[in-house]
Structure formats: structure tokens, C-alpha cells
C-alpha positions in Angstrom: -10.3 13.9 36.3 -8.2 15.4 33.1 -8.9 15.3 29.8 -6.8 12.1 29.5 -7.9 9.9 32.2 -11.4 10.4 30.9 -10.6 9.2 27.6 -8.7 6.2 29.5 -11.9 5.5 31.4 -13.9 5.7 27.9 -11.7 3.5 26.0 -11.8 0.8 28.9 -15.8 1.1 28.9 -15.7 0.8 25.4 -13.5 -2.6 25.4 -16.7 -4.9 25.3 -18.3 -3.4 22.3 -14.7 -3.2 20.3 -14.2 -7.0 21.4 -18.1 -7.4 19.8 -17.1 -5.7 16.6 -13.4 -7.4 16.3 -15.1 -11.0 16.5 -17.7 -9.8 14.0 -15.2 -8.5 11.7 -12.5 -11.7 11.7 -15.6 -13.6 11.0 -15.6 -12.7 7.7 -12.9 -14.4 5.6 -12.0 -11.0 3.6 -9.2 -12.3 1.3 -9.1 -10.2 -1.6 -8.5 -12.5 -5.1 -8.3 -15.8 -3.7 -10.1 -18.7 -5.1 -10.1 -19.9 -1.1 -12.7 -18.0 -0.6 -15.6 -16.0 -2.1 -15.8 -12.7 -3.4 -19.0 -12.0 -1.5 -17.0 -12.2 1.7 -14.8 -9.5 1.2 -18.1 -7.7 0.1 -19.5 -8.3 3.6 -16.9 -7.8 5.4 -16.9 -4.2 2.9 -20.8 -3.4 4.0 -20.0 -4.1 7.8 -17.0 -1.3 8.0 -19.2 1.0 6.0 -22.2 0.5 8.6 -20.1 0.8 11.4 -18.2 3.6 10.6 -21.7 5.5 9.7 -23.2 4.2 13.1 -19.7 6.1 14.4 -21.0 9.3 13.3 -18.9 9.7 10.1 -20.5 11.6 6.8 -21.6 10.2 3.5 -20.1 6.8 3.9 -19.7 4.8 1.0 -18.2 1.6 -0.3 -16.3 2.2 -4.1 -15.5 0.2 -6.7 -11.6 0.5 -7.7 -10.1 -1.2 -10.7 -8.6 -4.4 -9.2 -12.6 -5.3 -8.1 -12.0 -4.3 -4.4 -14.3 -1.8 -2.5 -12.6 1.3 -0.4 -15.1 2.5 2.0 -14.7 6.2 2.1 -16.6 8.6 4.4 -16.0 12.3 5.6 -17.4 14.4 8.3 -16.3 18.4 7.2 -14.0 20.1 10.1 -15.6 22.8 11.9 -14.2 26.5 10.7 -10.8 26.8 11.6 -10.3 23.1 12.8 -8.1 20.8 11.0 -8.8 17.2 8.7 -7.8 14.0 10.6 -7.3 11.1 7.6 -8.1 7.7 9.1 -6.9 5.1 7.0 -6.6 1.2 7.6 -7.6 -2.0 5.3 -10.5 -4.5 6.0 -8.8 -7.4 3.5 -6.2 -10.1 4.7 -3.8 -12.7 4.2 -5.0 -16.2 3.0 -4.7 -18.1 6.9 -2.7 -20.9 5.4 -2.8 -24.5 6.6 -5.4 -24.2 8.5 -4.2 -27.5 10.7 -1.3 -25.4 11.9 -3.6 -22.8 13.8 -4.0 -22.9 17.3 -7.8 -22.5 16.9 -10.0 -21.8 13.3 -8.7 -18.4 11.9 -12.0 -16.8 11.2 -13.2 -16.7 15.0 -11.7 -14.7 17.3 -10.5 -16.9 20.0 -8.8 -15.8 23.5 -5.6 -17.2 24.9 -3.6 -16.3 28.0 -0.1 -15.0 27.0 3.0 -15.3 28.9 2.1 -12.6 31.1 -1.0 -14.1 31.6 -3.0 -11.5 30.4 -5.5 -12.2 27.4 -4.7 -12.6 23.8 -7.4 -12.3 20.8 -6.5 -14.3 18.3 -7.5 -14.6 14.6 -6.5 -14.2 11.2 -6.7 -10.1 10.5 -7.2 -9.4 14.7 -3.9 -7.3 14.4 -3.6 -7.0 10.6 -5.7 -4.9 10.2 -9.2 -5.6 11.3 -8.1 -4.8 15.4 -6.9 -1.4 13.7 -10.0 -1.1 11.8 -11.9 -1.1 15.7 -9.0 0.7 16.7 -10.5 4.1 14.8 -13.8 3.1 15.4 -13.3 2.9 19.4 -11.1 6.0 19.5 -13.8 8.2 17.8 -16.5 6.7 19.7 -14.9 7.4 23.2 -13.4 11.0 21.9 -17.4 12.2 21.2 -18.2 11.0 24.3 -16.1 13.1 26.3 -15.3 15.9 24.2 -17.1 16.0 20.9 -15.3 15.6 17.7 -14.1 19.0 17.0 -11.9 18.1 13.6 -13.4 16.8 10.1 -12.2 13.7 10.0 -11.7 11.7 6.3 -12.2 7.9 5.8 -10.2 5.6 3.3 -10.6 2.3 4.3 -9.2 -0.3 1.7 -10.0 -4.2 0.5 -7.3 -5.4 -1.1 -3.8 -4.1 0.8 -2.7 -7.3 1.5 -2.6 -7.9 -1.9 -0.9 -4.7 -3.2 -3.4 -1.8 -3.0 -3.9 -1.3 -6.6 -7.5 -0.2 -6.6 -7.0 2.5 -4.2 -3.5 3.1 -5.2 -5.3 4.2 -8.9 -8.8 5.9 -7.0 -6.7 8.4 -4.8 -4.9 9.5 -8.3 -8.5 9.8 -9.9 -9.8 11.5 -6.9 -7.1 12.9 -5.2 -10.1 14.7 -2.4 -10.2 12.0 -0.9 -6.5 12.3 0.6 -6.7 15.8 1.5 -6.6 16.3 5.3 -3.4 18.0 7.7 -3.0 14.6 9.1 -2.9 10.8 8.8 -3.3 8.3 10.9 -2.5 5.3 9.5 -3.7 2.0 11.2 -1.7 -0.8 10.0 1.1 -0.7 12.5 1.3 -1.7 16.1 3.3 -1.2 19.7 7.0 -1.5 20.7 5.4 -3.6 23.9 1.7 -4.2 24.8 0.4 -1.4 27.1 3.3 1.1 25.5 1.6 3.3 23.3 4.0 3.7 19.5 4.3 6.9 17.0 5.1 4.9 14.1 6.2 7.7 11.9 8.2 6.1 8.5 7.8 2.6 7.8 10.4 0.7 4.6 8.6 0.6 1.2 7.9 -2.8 -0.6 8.7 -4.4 -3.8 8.0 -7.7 -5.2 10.0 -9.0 -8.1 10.1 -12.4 -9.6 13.3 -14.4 -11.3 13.2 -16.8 -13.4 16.4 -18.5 -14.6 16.3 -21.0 -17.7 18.8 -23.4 -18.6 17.9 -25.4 -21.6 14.6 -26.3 -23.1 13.4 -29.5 -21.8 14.3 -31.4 -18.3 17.6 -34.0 -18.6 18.3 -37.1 -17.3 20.8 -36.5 -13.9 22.4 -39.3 -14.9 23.3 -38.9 -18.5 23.7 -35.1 -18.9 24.7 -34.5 -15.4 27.6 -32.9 -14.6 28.2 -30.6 -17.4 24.6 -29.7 -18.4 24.2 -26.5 -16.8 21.2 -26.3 -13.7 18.8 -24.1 -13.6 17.7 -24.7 -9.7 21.1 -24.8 -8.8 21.9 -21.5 -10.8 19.1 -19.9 -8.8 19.9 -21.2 -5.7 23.6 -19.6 -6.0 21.7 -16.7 -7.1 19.8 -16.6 -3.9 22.2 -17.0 -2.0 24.1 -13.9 -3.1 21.8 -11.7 -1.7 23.3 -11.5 2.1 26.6 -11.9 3.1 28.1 -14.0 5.9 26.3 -11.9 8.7 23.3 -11.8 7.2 23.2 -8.2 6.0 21.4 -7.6 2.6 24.1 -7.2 -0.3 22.1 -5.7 -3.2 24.4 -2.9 -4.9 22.6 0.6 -4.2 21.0 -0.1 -0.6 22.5 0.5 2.0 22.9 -1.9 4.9 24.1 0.1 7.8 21.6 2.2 9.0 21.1 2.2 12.6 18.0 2.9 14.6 18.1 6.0 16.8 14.2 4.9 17.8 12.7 2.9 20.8 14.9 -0.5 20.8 13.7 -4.1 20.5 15.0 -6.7 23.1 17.1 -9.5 21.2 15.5 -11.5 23.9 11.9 -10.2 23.3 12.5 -10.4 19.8 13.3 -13.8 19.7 10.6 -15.2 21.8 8.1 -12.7 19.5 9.9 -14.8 16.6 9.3 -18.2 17.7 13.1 -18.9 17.2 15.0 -22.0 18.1 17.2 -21.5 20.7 20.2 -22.9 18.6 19.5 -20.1 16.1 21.0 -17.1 15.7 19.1 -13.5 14.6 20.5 -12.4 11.3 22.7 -9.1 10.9 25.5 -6.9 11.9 23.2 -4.5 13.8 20.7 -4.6 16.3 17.3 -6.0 16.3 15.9 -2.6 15.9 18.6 -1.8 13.6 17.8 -4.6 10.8 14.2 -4.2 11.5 13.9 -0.5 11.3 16.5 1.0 9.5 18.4 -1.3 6.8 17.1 -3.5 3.7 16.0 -7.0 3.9 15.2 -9.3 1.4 13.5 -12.2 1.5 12.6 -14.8 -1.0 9.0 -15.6 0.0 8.0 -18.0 -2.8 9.8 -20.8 -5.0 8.6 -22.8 -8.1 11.0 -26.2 -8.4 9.8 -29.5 -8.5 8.4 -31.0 -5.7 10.1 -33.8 -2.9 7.3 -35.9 -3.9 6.7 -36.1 -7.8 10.5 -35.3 -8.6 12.2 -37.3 -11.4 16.0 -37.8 -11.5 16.1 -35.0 -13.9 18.4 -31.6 -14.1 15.5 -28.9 -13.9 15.5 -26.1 -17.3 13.9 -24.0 -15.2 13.4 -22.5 -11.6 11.9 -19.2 -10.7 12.1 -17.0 -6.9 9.3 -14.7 -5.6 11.6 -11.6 -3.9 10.2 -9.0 -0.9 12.3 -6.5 -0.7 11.5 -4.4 2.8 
């Protein structure tokens, strides 16, 4: 048996335990900030990576205070002479799970459901973002001491508050820029072109977020009296908005360019679309391919909106409107 068909045969030995230690990990409702849910969860959630990364064999773990009240768990095992400094890095925090009535099952317990290919599904609310990657590293360096040893330091960062931005270790690496030094980094926040196909994700689109506010006038107006020729702030934001892609889809915003193409492993429109949940009657957006609009061009999207609500609206012309944008 090779080197890699052992390491096969570990990791599928090992597939109990790392379905153990997923469940135990979703369990915890890690969402950084939010007044959902309590601080001491993402605390937990904090103490259990730490112990379980320690129980994995890694050096002088510890959990670290950063500015915006998260803790990084940060660890390193020193590279034998000669050997190079694996990086493992991945995030423990998560997005709030929503309305909870539109889950399929509760999202803090990892549940199992056949997919369409009828092979099991773990579901929960971090199981892929980023609490299966989490297990991932932890799986991976317990099946490559078992068959091998080590035989490279290896550097922990582990972060609580990704999802919402990543400014407490953002600001600790600049203070302690040690803690980033290794030949290489293995990120684990990203996932497969297709389940069973192993994926080098190797450059990923940066992030902003940027709000707009738009203000017409000082106080809300009667539709029916000032209507008309009293200028709208929703509406002014809305045709704003709407500037932002073109006929096709394709982000407009002057300085990005929107016609990159994907030279990488392709995504099936008809994959993609299932993957998407998407109506049939619905059409993906773009002038390129799926892989193409994912992988290699802009996108905007506007991922928040303060107006008045359906319910308590008033026949009044709004003075103000504001957009949440994500720009990928």
C-alpha cells in the first residue's frame, strides 16, 4: 500500500470521530456580536478548538484576546531542522442562521440528509462554513501522524469573528506579525468543484462593504400633496441600484473590469443552478460562464435595505433610504 492509499484508509477510519467533533462544534451557536446569542458561546465554542487542536498534538495552544472582543486560538508546533512551516488557518465563528422556521432541521445540530445522489449530507449552520474546515485540519493532522509522523512545524491561527470582518485578528497579526510566518498556508474556508473531487483553491476575490445613504428632504411628505414633483429618496436609490449591472447582468462600476474569463476547473450551468436553488423560469446572470462570473469578474450585490416597511408604511414620499453593498 503507498503512501497515499494509507492516508486514504486513515482519513476514512478517522470519519466517526470527525463526524463526533463536527456535531460538537455546530452545537455551539458561535456568532460573533450578535445580540441572538451570547457571548459565552462563541467563548465555548473558542475553548473547544483550543482543546482539540492541543489533544491533536499542536504546541502552546492558546486562545487571544483581539480588539473587536473575539478570541484567535493560536498554537505552534516548531519544524524539525531543515523542514518547512505549514500555516493552518480557518474561523470557528458564523453567520446568524436566520429564520430559523425556514431550516430544514434546528441549525445548531448537525442533522443528516440523503442528497440527490443519495449519499449523506451533514447539515448545520457552520458544517461547511467553517466549522467542517475547522475538523478538516484537525482530521488531516491526526491521520498524517498516524501514518507518517508530522515531519513540518506547523502554525495555528484560528479566528472568532470572520464572518463578521476579521478585525481582531486582522489588527493581532500586524502586532505580532510571528504568528503568520510559515512557507505555506493552508487556508480552510473554501470547498470542492464537486463532492469526492479534491480543489486547490489558490486566489479567491476580495470583499468590501459600503453603505449609501441618499436624502431627499428633511421630513416624510404626503404622496398625495407633494407627490410628483417632490423629489424621492427610495426611488432615487432604487435607480441608483439599479445602475450597478447592465442588461446582462455584468457589474458596471467604472474601474472593474467585467470580462475576465476563468481558465480553472468549470462549473456546470446545470449543476450550478440546481446548487442555486433556482427557478426554472430564471435565467443565471452574466455574459460569461458560470465559472467565469463566479471566479473571475466583479459582482455586486446589495445585501441589505433600510425603507419603510409593507406593513407600517404611510402614504408618504420617503426623505431617506440607505443600501448595504458587497462587492466580491
Amino acid at each position: 500500500m503507498d503512501h497515499a492509499e494509507r492516508l486514504r484508509q486513515a482519513v476514512t477510519e478517522l470519519m466517526p470521530v470527525a463526524r463526533q467533533q463536527l456535531a460538537q462544534l455546530v452545537g455551539y451557536p458561535s456568532v460573533h456580536g450578535s445580540p441572538e446569542f451570547p457571548p459565552s458561546a462563541t467563548r465555548d465554542a473558542a475553548s473547544w478548538v483550543a482543546s482539540a487542536f492541543a489533544a491533536a498534538g499542536i504546541g502552546g495552544v492558546e486562545m487571544v484576546p483581539t480588539v473587536d472582543g473575539s478570541l484567535a486560538v493560536l498554537g505552534h508546533t516548531p519544524a524539525p531542522p531543515g523542514a518547512p512551516t505549514v500555516l493552518l488557518y480557518s474561523h470557528y465563528d458564523v453567520q446568524p442562521p436566520g429564520d430559523v422556521a425556514q431550516w430544514g432541521s434546528d441549525p445548531f445540530t448537525l442533522t443528516p440528509r440523503a442528497g440527490a445522489d443519495g449519499a449523506e449530507r451533514w447539515y448545520g449552520r457552520g458544517a461547511a462554513d467553517c466549522k467542517g474546515n475547522v475538523v478538516a485540519h484537525l482530521t488531516a493532522l491526526a491521520a498524517v501522524r498516524a501514518v507518517s509522523g508530522l515531519g513540518v512545524g506547523v502554525r495555528l491561527v484560528v479566528e472568532g469573528s470572520e464572518e463578521a470582518g476579521g478585525e481582531g485578528l486582522e489588527r493581532l497579526v500586524t502586532e505580532r506579525p510571528e504568528l503568520a510566518q510559515a512557507d505555506l498556508i493552508l487556508i480552510g474556508d473554501t470547498g470542492n468543484v464537486a463532492v469526492g473531487r479534491p480543489t486547490l483553491t489558490t486566489a479567491l476575490r476580495g470583499v468590501v462593504n459600503l453603505r449609501v445613504e441618499v436624502s431627499t428632504a428633511t421630513t416624510a411628505l404626503h404622496s398625495g400633496m407633494f407627490g410628483g414633483a417632490a423629489p424621492d429618496a427610495l426611488a432615487a436609490l432604487i435607480a441608483l441600484l439599479a445602475t450597478l449591472r447592465d442588461a446582462r447582468g455584468d457589474t458596471t462600476i467604472d474601474g472593474l473590469d467585467a470580462s475576465g474569463t476563468w481558465a480553472g476547473a468549470q462549473y456546470d450551468a446545470a449543476d450550478f443552478r440546481a446548487d442555486a436553488h433556482m427557478y426554472d423560469d430564471v435565467a443565471t446572470l452574466g455574459s460569461g460562464t458560470v465559472a467565469d462570473q463566479l471566479w473571475a469578474r466583479p459582482a455586486v450585490t446589495v445585501i441589505g435595505l433600510d425603507a419603510p416597511p409593507t406593513a407600517t408604511a404611510a402614504a408618504a414620499i420617503a426623505p431617506r433610504a440607505s443600501a448595504l453593498l458587497n462587492l466580491r
